[in-house]
C-alpha positions as CSV (number, residue, x, y, z in Angstrom):
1,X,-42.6,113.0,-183.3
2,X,-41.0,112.9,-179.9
3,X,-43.0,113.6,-176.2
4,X,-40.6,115.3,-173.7
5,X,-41.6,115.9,-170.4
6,X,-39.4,118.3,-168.1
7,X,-38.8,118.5,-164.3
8,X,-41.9,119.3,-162.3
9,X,-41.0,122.3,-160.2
10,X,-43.4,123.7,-157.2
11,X,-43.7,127.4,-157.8
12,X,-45.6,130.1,-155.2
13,X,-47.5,132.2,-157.3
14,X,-46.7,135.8,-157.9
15,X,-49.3,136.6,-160.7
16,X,-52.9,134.7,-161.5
17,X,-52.4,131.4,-163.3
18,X,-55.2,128.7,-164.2
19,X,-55.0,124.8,-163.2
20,X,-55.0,122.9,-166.5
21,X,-57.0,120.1,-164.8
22,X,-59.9,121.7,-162.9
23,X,-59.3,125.4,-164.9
24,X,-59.8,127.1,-161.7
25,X,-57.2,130.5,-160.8
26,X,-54.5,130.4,-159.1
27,X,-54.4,133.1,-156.9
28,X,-51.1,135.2,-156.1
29,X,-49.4,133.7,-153.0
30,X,-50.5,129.8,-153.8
31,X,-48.3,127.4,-154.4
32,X,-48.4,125.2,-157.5
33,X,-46.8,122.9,-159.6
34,X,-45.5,123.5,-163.6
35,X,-44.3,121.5,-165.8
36,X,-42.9,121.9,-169.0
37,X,-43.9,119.6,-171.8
38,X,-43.9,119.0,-175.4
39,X,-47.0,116.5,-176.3
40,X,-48.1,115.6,-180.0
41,X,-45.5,118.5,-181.3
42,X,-47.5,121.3,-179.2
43,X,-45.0,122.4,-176.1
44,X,-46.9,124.4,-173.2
45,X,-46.6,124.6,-169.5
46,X,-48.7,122.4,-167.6
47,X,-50.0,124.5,-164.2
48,X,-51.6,122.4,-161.9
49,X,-52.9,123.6,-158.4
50,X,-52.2,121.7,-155.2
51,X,-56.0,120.7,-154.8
52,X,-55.7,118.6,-158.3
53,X,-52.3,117.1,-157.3
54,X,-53.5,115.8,-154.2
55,X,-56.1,114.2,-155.9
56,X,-53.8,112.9,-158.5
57,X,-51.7,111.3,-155.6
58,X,-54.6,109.4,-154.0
59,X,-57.0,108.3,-156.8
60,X,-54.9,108.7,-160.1
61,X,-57.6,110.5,-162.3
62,X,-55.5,109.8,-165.6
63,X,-57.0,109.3,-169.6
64,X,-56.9,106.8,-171.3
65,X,-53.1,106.7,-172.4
66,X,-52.1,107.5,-168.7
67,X,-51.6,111.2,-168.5
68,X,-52.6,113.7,-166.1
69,X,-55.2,115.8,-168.2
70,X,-58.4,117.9,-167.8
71,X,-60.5,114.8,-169.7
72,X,-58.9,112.2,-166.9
73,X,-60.2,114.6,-164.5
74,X,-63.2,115.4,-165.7
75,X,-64.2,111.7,-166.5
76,X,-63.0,111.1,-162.8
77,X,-65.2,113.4,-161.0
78,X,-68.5,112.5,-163.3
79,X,-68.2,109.3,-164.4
80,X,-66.5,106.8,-161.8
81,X,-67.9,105.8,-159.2
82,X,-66.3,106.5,-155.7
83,X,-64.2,104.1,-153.5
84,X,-65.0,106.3,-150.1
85,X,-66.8,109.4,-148.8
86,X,-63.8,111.4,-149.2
87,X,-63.4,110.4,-152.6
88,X,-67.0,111.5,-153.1
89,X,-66.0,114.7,-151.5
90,X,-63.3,115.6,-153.9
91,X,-65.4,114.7,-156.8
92,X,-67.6,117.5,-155.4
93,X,-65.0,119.6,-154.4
94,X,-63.5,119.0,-157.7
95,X,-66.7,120.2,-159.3
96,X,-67.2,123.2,-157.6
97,X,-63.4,124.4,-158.3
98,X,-62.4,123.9,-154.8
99,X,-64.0,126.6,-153.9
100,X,-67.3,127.3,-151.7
101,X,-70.0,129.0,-152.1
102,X,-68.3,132.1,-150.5
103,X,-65.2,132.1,-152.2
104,X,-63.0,130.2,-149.9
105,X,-61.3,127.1,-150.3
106,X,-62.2,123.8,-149.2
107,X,-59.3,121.8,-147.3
108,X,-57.1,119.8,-149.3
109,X,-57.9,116.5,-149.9
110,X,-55.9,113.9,-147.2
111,X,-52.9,112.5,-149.5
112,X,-52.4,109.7,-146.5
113,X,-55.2,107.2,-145.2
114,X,-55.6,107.2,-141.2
115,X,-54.0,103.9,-139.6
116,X,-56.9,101.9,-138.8
């Protein structure tokens, strides 16, 4: 059994696609990033929209065995406990599909801290 995991390409969106980590759509005209990957003998392409990646960058919402995955995100959002407000605010935001009430998006998450 061999893992193989391919370039990560950012890709605008000419057709709907769904985030593997919060399983929201990815509307036409949205940039997003895909990887290809092989994991445990099953290759698919792994979609992720630019809300979950930002997140990735600042907190690291990884499983167990250190990969980027809906359970790592999940278990992020629900069970840890926050560092900031803005980390309690993506939680939310994570939550809600980064989306509010009205269908629009809430901003991306800040991928760098304000200088002090």
């Amino acid at each position: 059994m061999s893992d193989f995991f391919g370039k990560v390409e950012t890709i605008k969106a000419r057709k709907p696609h769904q985030c593997a980590t919060c399983s929201r759509r990815i509307d036409p005209g949205e940039h997003y990033t895909s990887q290809f990957v092989v994991y445990y003998d099953v290759a698919q392409r792994f979609k992720q929209c630019s809300h979950c990646l930002a997140v990735w960058k600042i907190w690291c919402p990884e499983d167990g065995d250190g990969n980027i995955s809906e359970g790592g995100y999940d278990c992020w959002a629900s069970d840890a406990e926050a560092r900031d407000v803005a980390e309690l605010r993506a939680m939310v935001h994570f939550r809600q599909q980064w989306r509010r009430k009205d269908g629009t998006f809430h901003p991306l998450p800040a991928t760098t801290k304000a200088a002090a």
